[in-house]
DOZAVEX-602416 format. One record per residue (C-alpha): residue in one letter; x, y, z. Coordinates in Angstrom, 3 decimals. Layout:
{a,{X,Y,Z}};
...
This chain:
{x,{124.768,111.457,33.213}};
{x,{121.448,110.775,31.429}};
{x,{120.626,111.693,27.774}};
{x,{118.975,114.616,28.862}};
{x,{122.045,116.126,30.669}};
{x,{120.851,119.224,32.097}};
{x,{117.596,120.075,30.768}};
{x,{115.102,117.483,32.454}};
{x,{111.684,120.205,32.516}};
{x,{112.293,121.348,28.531}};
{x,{112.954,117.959,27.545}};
{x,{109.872,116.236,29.236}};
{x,{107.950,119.590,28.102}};
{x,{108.854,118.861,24.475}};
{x,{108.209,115.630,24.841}};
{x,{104.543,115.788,26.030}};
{x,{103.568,118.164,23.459}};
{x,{104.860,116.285,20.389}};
{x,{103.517,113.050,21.592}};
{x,{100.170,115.239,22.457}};
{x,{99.873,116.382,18.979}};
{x,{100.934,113.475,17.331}};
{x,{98.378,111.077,19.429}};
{x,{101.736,109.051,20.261}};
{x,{102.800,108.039,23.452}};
{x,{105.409,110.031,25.672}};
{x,{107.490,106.858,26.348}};
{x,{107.439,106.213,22.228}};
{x,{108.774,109.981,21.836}};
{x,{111.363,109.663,24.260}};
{x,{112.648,106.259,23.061}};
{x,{112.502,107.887,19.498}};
{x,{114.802,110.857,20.471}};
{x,{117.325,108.817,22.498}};
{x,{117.730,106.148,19.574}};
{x,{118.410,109.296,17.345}};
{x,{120.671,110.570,19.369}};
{x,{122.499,107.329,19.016}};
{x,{122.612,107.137,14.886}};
{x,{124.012,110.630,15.702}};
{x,{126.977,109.595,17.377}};
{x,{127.295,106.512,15.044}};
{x,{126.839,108.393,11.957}};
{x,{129.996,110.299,12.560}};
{x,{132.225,107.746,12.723}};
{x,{134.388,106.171,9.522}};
{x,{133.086,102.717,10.309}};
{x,{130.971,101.879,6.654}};
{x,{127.295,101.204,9.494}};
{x,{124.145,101.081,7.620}};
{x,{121.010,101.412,9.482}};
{x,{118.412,98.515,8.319}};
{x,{114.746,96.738,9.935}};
{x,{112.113,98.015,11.451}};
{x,{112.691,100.990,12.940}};
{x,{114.355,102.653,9.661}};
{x,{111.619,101.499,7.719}};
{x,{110.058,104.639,10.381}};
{x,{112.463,107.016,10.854}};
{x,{113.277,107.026,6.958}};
{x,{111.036,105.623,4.956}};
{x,{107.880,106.581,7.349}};
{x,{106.077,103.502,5.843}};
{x,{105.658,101.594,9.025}};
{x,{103.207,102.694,12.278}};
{x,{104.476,100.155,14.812}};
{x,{106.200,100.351,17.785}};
{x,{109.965,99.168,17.057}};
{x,{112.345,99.218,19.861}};
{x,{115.646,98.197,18.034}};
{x,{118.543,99.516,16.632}};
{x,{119.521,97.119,13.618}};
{x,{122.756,98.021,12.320}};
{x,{124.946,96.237,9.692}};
{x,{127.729,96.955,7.602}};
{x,{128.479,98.158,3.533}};
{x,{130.943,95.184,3.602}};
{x,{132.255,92.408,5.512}};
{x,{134.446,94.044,8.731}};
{x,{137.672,93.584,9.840}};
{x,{138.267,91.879,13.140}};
{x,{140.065,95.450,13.921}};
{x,{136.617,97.269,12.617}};
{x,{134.371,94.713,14.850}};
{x,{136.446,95.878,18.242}};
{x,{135.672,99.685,16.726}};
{x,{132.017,99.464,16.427}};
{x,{132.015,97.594,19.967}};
{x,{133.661,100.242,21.228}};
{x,{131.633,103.103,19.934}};
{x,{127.714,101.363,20.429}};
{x,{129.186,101.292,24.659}};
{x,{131.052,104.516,24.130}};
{x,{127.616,106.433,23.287}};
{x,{125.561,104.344,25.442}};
{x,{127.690,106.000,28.210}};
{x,{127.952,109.103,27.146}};
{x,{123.472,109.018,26.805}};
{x,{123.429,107.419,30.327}};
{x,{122.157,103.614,29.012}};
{x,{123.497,100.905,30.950}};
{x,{124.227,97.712,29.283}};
{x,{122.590,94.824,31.089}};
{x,{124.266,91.930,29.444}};
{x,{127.910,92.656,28.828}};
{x,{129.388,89.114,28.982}};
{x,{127.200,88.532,25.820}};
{x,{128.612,90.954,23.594}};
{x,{131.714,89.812,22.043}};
{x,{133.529,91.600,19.482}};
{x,{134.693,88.516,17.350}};
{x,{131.006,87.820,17.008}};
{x,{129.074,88.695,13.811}};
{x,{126.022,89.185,15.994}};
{x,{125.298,91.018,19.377}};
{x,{122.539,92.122,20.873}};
{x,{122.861,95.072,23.055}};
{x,{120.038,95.417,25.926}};
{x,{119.987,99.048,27.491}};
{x,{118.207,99.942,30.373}};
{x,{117.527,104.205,30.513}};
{x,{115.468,105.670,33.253}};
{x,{112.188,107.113,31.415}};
{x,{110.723,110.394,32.461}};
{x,{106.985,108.188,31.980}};
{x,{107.736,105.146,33.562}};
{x,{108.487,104.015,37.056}};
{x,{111.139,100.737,36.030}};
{x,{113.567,101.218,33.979}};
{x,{113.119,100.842,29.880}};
{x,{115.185,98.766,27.213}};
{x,{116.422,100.015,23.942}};
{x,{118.317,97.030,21.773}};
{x,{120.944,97.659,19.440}};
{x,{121.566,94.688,16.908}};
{x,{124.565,94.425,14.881}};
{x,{124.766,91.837,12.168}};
{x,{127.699,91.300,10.102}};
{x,{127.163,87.999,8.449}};
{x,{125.848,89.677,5.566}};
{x,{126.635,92.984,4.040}};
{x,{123.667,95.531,3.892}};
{x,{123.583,96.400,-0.130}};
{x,{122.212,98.196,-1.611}};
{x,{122.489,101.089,1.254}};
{x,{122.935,105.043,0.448}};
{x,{122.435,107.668,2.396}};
{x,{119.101,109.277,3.700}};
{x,{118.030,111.184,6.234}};
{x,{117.376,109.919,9.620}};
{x,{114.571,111.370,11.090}};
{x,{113.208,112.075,14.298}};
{x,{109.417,112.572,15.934}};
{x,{110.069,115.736,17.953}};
{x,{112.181,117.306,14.435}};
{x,{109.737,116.290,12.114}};
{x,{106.831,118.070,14.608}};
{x,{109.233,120.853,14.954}};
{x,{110.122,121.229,10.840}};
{x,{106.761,120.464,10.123}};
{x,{105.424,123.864,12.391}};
{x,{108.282,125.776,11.708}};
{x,{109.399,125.738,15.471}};
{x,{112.510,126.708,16.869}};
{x,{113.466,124.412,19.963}};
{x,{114.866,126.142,23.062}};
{x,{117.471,123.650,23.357}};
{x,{120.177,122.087,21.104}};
{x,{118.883,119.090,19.435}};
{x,{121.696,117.910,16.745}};
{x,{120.200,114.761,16.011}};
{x,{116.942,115.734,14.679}};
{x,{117.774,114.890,11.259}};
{x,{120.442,112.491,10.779}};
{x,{122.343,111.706,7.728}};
{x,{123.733,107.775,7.370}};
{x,{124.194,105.274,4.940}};
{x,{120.258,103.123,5.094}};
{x,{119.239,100.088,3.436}};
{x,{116.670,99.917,0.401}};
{x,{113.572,99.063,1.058}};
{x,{113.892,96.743,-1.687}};
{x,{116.761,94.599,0.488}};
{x,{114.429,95.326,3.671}};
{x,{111.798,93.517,1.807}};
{x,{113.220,90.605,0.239}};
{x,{115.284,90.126,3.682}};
{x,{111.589,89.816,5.900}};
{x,{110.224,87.423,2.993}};
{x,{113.274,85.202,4.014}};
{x,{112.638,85.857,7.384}};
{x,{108.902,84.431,7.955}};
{x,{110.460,81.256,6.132}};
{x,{113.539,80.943,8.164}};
{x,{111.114,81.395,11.640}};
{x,{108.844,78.978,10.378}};
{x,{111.197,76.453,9.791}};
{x,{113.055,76.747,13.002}};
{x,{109.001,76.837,14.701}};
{x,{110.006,80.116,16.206}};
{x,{106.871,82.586,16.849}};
{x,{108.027,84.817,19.213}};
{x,{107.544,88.675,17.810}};
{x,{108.378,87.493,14.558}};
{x,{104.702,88.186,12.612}};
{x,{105.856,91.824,12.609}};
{x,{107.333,90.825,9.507}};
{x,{103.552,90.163,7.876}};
{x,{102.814,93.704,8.743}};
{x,{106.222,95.385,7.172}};
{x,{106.034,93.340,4.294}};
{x,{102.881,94.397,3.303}};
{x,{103.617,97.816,3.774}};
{x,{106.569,97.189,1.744}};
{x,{105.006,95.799,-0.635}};
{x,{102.764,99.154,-1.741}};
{x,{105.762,100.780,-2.091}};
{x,{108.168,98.255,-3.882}};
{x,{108.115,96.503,-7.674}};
{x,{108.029,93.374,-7.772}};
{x,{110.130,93.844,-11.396}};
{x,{113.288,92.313,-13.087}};
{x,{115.594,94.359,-10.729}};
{x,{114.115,92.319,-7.490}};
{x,{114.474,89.516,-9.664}};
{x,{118.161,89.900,-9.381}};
{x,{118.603,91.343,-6.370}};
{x,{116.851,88.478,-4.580}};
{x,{118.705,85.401,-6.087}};
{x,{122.047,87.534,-5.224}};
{x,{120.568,88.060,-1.861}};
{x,{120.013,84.159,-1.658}};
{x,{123.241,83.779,-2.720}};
{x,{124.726,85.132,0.527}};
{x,{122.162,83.862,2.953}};
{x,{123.030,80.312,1.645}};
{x,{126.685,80.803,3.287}};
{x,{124.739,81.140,6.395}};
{x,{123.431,78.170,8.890}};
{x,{121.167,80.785,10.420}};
{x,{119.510,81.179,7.323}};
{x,{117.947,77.569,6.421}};
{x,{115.129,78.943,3.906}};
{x,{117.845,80.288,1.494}};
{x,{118.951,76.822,0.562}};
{x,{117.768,75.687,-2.380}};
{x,{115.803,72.923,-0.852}};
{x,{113.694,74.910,0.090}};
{x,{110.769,76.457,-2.393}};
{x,{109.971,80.080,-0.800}};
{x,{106.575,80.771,-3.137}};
{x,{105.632,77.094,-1.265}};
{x,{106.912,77.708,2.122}};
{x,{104.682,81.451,2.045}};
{x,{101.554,79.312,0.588}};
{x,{101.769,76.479,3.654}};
{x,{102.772,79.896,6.158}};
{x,{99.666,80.854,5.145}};
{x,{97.172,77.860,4.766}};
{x,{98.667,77.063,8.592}};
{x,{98.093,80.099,10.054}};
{x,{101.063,80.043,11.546}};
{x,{101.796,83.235,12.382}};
{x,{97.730,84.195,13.450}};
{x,{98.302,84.281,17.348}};
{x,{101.471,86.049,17.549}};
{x,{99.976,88.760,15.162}};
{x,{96.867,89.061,17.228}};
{x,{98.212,88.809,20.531}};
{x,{101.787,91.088,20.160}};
{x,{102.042,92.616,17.111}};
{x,{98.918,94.315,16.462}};
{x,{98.793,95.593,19.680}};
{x,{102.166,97.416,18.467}};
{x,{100.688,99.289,15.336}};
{x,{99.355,102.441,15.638}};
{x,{96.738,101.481,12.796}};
{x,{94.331,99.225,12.149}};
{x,{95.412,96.433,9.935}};
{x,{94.484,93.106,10.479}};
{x,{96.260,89.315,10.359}};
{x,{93.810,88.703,7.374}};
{x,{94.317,92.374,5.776}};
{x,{98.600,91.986,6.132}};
{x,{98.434,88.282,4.582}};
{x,{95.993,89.298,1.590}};
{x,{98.311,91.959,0.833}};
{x,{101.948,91.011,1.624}};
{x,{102.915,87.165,1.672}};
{x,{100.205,85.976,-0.595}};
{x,{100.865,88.300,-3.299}};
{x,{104.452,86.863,-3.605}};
{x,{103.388,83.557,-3.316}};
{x,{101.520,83.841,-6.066}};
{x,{104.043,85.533,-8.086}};
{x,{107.421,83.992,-10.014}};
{x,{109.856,86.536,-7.992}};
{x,{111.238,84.243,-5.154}};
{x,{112.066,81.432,-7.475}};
{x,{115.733,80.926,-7.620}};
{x,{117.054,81.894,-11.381}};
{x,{120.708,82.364,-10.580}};
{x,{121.064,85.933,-12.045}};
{x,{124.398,87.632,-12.193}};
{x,{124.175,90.494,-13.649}};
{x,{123.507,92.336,-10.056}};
{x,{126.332,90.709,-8.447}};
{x,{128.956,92.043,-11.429}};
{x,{127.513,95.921,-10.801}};
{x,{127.472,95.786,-7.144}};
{x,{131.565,94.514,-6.458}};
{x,{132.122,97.281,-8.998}};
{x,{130.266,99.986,-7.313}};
{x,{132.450,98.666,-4.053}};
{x,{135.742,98.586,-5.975}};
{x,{135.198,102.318,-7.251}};
């Protein structure tokens, strides 16, 4: 079975056209519709998920034009062992059903608060096979998180134009529980320091890019204030987390990120290539990191206030 079941020629069709008008390419459309297709399935389930990173930061937020191939799921709250072997369950359940085979079963393990799930789908575009990666994270719970809708390129074309497919496309718009962008943003600031301390380049300078996107659309006000030092709170508990400890100064770490040009060759050589506009390592620096280096709001103030009204709004 594939995710395109029976209707290979008005799938590709559709396909072609949006990415035509859209001056995307096919393989981006297709991965697009097959990943919402997937937060379809998930979305329907009773399992709190709450779709964070990257590629919601597209699909919902449409702040982002870069190429994202993952899947980052989390939770509302820490699971149950019994809730783990669920969402296991379900992510390999609909993977199935959409015709993605998992290359690296013996990895995934349910008692683990992080898999990664590598898919392979046969492309209509391509002649090898292509990946789509499903993260799940549960070592910390994605708050806030409320529910948007999840959409898709070939919908959006279609809403936008007032078109009527000729086939049954349920997951054009999807409705889920996402993360802030507020939480997506102080989560990436921790990020670039966490990468830098472990020396790990790989892909990571995509976070320079999102985070100064982010950063035209977030405040940088006495709510972040909170929300980060409750955020810090939690990624302290963590060993994969080293720039949360409060050894480290993150308005330092971002100033010697950039006076080291750390992350200059990754950005140049992978993730620029990934954005569909022109915005250069200079251009994301200037207007992400260094702003919040310069500014007071990463500095750890121990604010509770946050904390008290979110493990209310869980209680109720």
């Amino acid at each position: 079975m594939s995710w395109y079941k029976e209707h290979f020629v008005e799938w590709k069709e559709i396909i072609e056209t949006v990415a035509r008008e859209q001056g995307r390419s096919e393989q981006m459309v297709e991965k697009d519709t097959i990943q919402s297709m997937f937060l379809h399935e998930l979305a329907k389930s009773e399992l709190p998920f709450v779709f964070k990173g990257g590629t919601s930061l597209s699909k919902v937020y449409h702040l982002i034009e870069r190429f994202s191939e993952d899947i980052d799921l989390s939770m509302k709250r820490k699971p149950t062992q019994s809730e783990k072997v669920k969402a296991k369950e379900l992510i390999i359940g609909t993977a199935e059903q959409l015709g993605l085979n998992l290359r690296n079963p013996k990895d995934i393990m349910s008692r683990y608060d992080y898999n990664k799930y590598v898919f392979k789908y046969k492309s209509m575009f391509a002649t090898v096979p292509l990946e789509i990666i499903v993260e799940t994270n549960y070592y910390l719970a994605a708050y806030p998180a409320k529910e948007q809708k999840v959409g898709s390129f070939v919908g959006d074309f279609c809403k936008e134009r007032g078109i009527t497919l000729p086939i049954s496309f349920d997951a054009s718009e999807v409705v889920m529980n996402v993360q802030t962008v507020e939480r997506t943003l102080v989560d990436k600031v921790f990020a670039v320091c966490d990468y830098r301390i472990q020396n790990m380049l790989d892909r990571d300078s995509r976070h320079l890019y999102d985070i100064c996107k982010l950063l035209a659309q977030v405040e940088l006000n006495a709510y972040m204030d909170e929300l980060i030092d409750v955020v810090r709170d939690d990624r302290m508990k963590s060993k994969n987390n080293p720039s949360a400890q409060l050894q480290y100064d993150i308005p330092q770490m971002l100033k010697e990120i950039i006076n080291s040009r750390f992350y200059e060759s990754d950005y140049r050589n992978v993730t620029q290539k990934l954005l569909y506009e022109d915005i250069s390592y200079d251009y994301a620096v200037e207007h992400g990191i260094a702003i919040i280096a310069e500014a007071d709001i990463f500095e750890y103030k121990k604010r509770g206030a946050w904390r008290d009204k979110y493990d209310e709004s869980l209680s109720n």
